[in-house]
DONUFI-246141 format. One record per residue (C-alpha): x negated, y, z negated. Coordinates in steps of 0.5 Angstrom, whole numbers, padded with zeros to 4 digits, always signed. Example, Ala and Ser with C-alpha at 12.3 -4.5 7.8 and 13.67 -1.06 7.14 Angstrom:
BEGIN
-0025-0009-0016/-0027-0002-0014/
//
This chain:
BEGIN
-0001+0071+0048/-0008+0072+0048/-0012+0076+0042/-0019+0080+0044/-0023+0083+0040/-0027+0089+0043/-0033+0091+0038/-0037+0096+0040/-0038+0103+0038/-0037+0108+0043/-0029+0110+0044/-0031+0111+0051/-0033+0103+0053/-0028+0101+0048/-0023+0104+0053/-0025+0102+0060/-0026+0095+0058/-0019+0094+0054/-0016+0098+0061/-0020+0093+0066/-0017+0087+0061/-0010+0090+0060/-0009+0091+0067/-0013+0084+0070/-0009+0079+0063/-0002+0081+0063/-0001+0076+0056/-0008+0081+0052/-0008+0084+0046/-0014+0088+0045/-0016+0089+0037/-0022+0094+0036/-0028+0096+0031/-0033+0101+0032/-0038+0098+0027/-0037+0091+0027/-0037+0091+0021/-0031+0087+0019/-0031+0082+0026/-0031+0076+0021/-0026+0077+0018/-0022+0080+0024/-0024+0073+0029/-0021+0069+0022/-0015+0072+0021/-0013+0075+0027/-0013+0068+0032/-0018+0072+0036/-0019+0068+0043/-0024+0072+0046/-0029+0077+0043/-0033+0081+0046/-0040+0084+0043/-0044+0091+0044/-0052+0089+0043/-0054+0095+0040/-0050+0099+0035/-0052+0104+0030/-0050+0100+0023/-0051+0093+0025/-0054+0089+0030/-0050+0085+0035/-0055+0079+0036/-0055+0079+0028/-0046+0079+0029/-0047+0074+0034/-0052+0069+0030/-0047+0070+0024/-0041+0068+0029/-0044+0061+0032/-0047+0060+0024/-0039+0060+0021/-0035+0053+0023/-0029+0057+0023/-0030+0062+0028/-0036+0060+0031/-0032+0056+0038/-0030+0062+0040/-0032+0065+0046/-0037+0071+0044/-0039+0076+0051/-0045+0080+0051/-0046+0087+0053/-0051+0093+0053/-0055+0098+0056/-0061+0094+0056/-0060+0088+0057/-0069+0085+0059/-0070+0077+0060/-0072+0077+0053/-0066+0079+0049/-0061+0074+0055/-0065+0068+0053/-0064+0070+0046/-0056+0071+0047/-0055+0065+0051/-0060+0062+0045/-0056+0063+0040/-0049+0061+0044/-0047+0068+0047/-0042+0064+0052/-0044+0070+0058/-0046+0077+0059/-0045+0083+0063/-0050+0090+0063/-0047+0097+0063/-0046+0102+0065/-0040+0098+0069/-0041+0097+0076/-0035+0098+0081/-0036+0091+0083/-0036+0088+0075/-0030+0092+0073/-0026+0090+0079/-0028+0083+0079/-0033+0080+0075/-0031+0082+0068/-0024+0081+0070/-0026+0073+0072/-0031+0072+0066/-0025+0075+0061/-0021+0069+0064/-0025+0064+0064/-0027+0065+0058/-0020+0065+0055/-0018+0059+0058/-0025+0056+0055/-0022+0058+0048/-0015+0056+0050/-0018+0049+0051/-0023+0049+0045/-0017+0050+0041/-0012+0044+0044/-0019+0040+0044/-0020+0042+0036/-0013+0041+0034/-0012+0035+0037/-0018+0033+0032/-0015+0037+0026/-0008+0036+0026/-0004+0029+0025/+0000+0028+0031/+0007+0026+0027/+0008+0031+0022/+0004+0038+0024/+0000+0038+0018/-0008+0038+0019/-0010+0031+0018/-0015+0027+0012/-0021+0028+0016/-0020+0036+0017/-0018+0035+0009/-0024+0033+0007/-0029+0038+0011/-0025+0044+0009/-0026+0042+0001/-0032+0040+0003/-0034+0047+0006/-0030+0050+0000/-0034+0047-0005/-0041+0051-0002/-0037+0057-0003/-0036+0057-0011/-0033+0062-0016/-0026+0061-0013/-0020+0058-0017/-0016+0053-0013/-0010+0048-0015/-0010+0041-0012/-0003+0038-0010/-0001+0031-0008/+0005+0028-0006/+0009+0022-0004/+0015+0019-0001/+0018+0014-0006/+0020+0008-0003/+0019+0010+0004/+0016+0002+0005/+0023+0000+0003/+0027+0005+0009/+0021+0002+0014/+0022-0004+0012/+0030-0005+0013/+0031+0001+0018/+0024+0000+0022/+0018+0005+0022/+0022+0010+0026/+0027+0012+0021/+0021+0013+0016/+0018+0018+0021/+0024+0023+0021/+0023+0022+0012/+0015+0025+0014/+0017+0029+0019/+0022+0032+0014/+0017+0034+0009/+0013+0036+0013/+0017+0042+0015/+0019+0044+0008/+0011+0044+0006/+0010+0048+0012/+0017+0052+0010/+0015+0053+0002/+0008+0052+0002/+0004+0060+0002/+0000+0062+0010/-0007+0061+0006/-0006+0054+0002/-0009+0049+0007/-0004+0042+0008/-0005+0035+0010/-0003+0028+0011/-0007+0025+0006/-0005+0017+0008/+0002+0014+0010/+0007+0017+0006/+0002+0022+0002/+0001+0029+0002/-0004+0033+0001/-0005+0041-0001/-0010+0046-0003/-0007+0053-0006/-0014+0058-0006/-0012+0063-0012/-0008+0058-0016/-0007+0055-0022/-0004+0048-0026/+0003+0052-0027/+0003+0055-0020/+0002+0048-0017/+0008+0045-0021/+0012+0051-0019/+0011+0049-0011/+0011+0042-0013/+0019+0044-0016/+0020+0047-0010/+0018+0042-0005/+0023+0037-0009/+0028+0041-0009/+0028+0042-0002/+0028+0036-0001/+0034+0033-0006/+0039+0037-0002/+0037+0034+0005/+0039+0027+0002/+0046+0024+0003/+0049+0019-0003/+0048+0013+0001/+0040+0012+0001/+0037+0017-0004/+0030+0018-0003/+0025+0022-0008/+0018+0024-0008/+0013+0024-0013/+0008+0029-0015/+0001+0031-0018/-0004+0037-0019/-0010+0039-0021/-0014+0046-0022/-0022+0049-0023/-0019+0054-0029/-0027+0054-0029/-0028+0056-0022/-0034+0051-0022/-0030+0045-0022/-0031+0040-0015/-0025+0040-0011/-0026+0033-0009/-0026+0031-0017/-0020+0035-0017/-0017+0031-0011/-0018+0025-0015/-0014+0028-0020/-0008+0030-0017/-0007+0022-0014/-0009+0020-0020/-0003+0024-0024/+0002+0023-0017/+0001+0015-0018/+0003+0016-0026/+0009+0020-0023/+0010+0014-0017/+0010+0009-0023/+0014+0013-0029/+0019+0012-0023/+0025+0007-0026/+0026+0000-0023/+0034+0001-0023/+0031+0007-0017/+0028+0002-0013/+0034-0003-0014/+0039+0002-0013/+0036+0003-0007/+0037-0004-0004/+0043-0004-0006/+0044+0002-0002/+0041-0002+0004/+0045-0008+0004/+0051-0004+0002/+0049+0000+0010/+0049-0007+0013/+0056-0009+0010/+0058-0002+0013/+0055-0004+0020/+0057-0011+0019/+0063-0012+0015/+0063-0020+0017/+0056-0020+0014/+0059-0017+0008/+0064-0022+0007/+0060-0028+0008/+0054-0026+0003/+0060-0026-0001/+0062-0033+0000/+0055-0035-0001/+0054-0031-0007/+0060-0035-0011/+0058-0042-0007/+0051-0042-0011/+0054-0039-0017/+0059-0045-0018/+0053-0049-0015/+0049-0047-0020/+0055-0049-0025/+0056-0055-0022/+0047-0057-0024/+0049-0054-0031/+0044-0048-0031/+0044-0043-0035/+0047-0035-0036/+0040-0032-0032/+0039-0038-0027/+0047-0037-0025/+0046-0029-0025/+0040-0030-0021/+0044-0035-0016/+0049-0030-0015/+0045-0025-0014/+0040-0029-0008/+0047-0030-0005/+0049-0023-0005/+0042-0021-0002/+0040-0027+0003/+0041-0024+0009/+0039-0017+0007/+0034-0018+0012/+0039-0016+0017/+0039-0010+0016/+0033-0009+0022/+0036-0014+0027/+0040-0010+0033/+0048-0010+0032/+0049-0011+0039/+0045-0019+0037/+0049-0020+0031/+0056-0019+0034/+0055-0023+0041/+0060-0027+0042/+0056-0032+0046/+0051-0037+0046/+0043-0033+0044/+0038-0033+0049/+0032-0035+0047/+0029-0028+0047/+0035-0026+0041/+0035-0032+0037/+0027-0031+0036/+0030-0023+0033/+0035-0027+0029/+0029-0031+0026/+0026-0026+0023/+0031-0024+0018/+0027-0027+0013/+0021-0025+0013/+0025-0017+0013/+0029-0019+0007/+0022-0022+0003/+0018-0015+0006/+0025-0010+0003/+0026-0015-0004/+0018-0014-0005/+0018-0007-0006/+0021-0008-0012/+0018-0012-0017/+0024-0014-0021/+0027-0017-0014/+0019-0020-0011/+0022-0027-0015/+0028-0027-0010/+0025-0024-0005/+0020-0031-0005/+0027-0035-0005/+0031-0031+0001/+0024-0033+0006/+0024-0039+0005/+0033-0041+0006/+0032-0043+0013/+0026-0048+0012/+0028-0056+0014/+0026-0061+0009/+0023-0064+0016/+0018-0058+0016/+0022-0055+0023/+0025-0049+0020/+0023-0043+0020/+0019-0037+0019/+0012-0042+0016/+0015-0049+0017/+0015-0051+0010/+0016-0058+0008/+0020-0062+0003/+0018-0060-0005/+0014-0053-0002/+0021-0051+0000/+0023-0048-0007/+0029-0050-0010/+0034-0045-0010/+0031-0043-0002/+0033-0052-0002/+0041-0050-0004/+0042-0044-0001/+0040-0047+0006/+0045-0053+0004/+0052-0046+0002/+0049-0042+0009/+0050-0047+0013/+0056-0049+0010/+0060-0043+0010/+0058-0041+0017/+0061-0048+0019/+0066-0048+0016/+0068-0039+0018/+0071-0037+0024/+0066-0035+0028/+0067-0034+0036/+0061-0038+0039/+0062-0043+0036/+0068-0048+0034/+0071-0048+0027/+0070-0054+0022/+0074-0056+0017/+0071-0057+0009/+0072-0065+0011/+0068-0065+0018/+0062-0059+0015/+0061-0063+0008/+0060-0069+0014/+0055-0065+0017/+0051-0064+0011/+0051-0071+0010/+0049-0073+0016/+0043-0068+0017/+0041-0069+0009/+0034-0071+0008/+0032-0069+0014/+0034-0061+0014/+0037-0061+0007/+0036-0064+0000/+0039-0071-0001/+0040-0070-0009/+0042-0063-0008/+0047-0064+0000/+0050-0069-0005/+0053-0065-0012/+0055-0059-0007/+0059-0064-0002/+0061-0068-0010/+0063-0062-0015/+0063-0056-0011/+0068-0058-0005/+0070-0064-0006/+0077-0063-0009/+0079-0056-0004/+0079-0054+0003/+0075-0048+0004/+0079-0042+0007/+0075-0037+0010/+0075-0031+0014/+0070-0029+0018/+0063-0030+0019/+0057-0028+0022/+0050-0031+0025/+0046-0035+0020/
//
């Protein structure tokens, strides 16, 4: 559909080009005003895609009309055709001056009703149709639909000129959306912004203006608004949001506002403030939270995989009776059993159809299993009580002879705890059933160990594990996933 605007004072008029117009655009419909008195607020509100313009009215002048419509950012590409019974070259120059987008003179003739007109009005509205597109593709974020940071910021900035209007200023933010990206990829993250977005459009009032501020950050301006109504849409938006989660990843959102009670106050002071008040928000988020949300990763990559779980388990005993074995305290044993429950969250990213091959990896899949590392370091780095581990969990498949993997490390720039888990890993994936590679037996990979120790694994370390670890036993296992 196509909305036209027809101004101009005489009914008659009126009627033959709203005629000509309905019977030459199937989609139009014609609005009117007799006065032009209303035809900024009309352009504004009614998605007005073509206006056309009588010159000379009794109670205000259409050139005056004209210059207000191509002086207002809002409105002012709009298509605008003129017309009028005197129509001299010094009164066209001026309509084209001022940004008139064509003309025609009345009475109509037969020629410029039946085919001038009607193609004018055409060109005119698909020009419209292709401006609108041009400017939303520049004001409006591709992913989520809302306007975009720089139209954000020229929409407050031409409010701000305005004044003695109130606003209320809303940010908010994705809790933990850098953790799902990390362990899920950046596609999964998307559908949590998509999803916010649409219960911002969905909740939020016609008028409020709504913006995608950063990565996981939205913005909003309410116009007539307070502190109290900015928390009561902000409750809202939560709630929405709550019920949209499921009990295995649970995502929250922080929240901040701001309003100009005084209705002097800069709107970009009160941006600041709004951020300033969702980043305390953010922070008063509990570390428990974002732990829970780990927790909730690697429990959905146990659920996908149950073999990794199995050996995650294994590896987090091993290191516990390793760290026994050294004397180490309570902390540093709960530390050791936690990094090997956690070793290879990481994967939670790397393609099933690669962890669970049968055979041999071509190079392609072993260079995505490389990766796991660096995923684990990135999802455990989210939350300040796991960075410690985070660090270790990088570095358990470094080499003492700097050929492991992913930053080549060498001998004491490995840390400790990555130094004894590289030596359990790969113990317990040699010694459990795996289908592309034989099965050894406690006695044949402690000898492996050995043989390998100084060059991938630590001596000193390779030697209590192999002594006091799984000397007197034989290590049953299950089965077990790629290291």
């Amino acid at each position: 559909m196509s909305n036209i605007l027809i101004v101009d004072d005489s009914r008659v008029d009126r009627s033959i080009i709203a005629n000509i117009i309905k019977k030459n655009v199937s989609e139009a419909i014609i609005y009117e005003s007799d006065d032009g008195m209303n035809v900024e607020q009309m352009l504004r509100l009614e998605d007005i895609a073509l206006c056309i313009l009588d010159l000379r009215m009794p109670y205000r002048d259409g050139i005056d009309i004209l210059e207000t419509i191509k002086s207002d950012a809002q409105i002012m590409d709009i298509p605008v055709i003129v017309c009028s019974a005197v129509m001299d070259s010094e009164t066209l120059s001026s309509v084209l001056t001022l940004g008139a987008y064509d003309y025609f003179t009345k009475p109509l003739s037969e020629e410029v009703m039946k085919i001038a007109l009607p193609l004018k009005v055409k060109n005119a509205i698909e020009l419209s149709k292709r401006t609108k597109h041009i400017i939303e593709l520049s004001q409006i974020d591709a992913l989520t639909g809302l306007y975009n940071r720089h139209y954000f910021k020229m929409h407050i900035a031409s409010e701000n000129t305005k004044g003695n209007r109130s606003y209320a200023m809303l940010m908010a933010d994705i809790n933990g959306l850098k953790l799902v990206n990390d362990a899920f990829g950046s596609d999964y993250g998307d559908q949590y912004m998509i999803q916010v977005s649409q219960i911002i459009k969905d909740v939020m009032p016609k008028e409020s203006i709504c913006a995608r501020w950063g990565g996981d950050e939205f913005a909003i301006l309410l116009p007539d608004a307070d502190k109290k109504c900015a928390e009561q849409y902000a409750s809202k938006i939560r709630k929405q949001f709550a019920k949209m989660q499921t009990a295995e990843l649970s995502m929250s959102l922080a929240f901040g506002w701001d309003s100009n009670t005084d209705r002097e106050s800069d709107l970009f002071k009160l941006l600041t403030n709004a951020e300033d008040a969702m980043i305390r928000d953010k922070i008063l988020e509990s570390e428990s939270a974002r732990s829970s949300m780990i927790i909730a990763i690697l429990h959905t990559l146990h659920e996908k995989n149950p073999r990794e779980e199995a050996h995650s388990r294994r590896v987090s005993e091993l290191c516990y009776r390793m760290g026994e074995a050294l004397e180490l305290s309570d902390k540093e044993l709960h530390d050791l059993k936690v990094i090997g429950l956690l070793h290879d969250i990481g994967k939670i990213a790397i393609d099933e159809n690669i962890l669970n091959k049968p055979g041999k990896l071509v190079y392609e899949e072993w260079l995505e299993i490389k990766r796991h590392p660096e995923i684990g370091h990135r999802i455990l780095s989210g939350a300040p009580e796991m960075r410690e581990y985070a660090h270790i969990i990088l570095c358990h498949h470094e080499r003492l002879d700097g050929k492991g993997y992913p930053n080549g490390l060498r001998g004491d720039d490995i840390p400790l705890y990555s130094k004894l888990l590289s030596i359990i890993d790969s113990y317990d994936a040699m010694t459990c059933e795996r289908p592309y590679r034989k099965t050894l037996s406690a006695e044949e990979a402690a000898e492996e160990l050995i043989k390998h120790s100084g060059t991938q694994f630590d001596e000193a370390l390779t030697a209590i594990f192999v002594e006091k670890v799984i000397a007197s036993e034989c290590h049953v296992c299950g089965k077990a996933g790629r290291v």
